[in-house]
C-alpha positions as CSV (number, residue, x, y, z in Angstrom):
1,X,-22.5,-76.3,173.3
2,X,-20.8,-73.4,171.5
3,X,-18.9,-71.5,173.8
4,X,-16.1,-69.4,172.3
5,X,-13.2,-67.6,174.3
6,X,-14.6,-64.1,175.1
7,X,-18.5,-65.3,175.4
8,X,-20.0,-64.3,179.0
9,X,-21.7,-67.1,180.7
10,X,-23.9,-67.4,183.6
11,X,-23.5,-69.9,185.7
12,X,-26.5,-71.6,188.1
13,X,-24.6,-70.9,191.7
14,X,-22.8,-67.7,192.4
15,X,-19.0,-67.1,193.2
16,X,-18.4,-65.8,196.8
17,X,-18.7,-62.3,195.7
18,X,-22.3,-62.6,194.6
19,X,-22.0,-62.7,191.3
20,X,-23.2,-64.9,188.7
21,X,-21.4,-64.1,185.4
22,X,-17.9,-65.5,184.1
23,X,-15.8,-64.4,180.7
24,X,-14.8,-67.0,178.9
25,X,-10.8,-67.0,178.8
26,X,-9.5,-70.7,177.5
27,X,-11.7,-73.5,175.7
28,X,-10.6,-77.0,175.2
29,X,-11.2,-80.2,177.6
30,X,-11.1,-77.3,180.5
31,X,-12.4,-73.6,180.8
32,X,-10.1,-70.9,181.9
33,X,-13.2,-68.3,183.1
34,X,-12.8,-64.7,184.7
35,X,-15.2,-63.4,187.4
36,X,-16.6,-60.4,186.2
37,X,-17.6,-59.3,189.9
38,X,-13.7,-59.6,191.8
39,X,-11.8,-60.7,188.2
40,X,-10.8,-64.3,190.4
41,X,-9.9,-67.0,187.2
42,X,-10.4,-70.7,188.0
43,X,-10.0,-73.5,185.7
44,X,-12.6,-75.4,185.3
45,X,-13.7,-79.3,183.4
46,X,-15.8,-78.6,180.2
47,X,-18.5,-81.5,182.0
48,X,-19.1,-78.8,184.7
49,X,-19.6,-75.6,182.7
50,X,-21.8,-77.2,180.6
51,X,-23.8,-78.9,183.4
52,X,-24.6,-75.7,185.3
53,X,-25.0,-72.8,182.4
54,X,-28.2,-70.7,182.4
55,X,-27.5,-68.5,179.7
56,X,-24.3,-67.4,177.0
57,X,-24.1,-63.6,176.4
């Protein structure tokens, strides 16, 4: 996949605020990603983003 550090990606399940879309912070073997609902970061394995993306803005 090629996800680049400010990319937005949907993800298939939403974040406890409701929403769906994340900014990509950090890439490497983990992603730093934003919330763009609350602004909440998580860090998160590369296997996992790239299992449940639906779409890269």
């Amino acid at each position: 996949m090629d996800i680049k550090v400010g990319n937005i990606i949907k993800l298939k399940k939403q974040h406890p605020c409701g929403n769906y879309e994340w900014e990509v912070l950090r890439v490497g073997a983990d992603f730093r990603l934003k919330c763009m609902g609350c602004g909440h970061q998580i860090m998160v394995p590369r296997k996992n983003v790239e299992k449940n993306i639906r779409g890269i803005r």
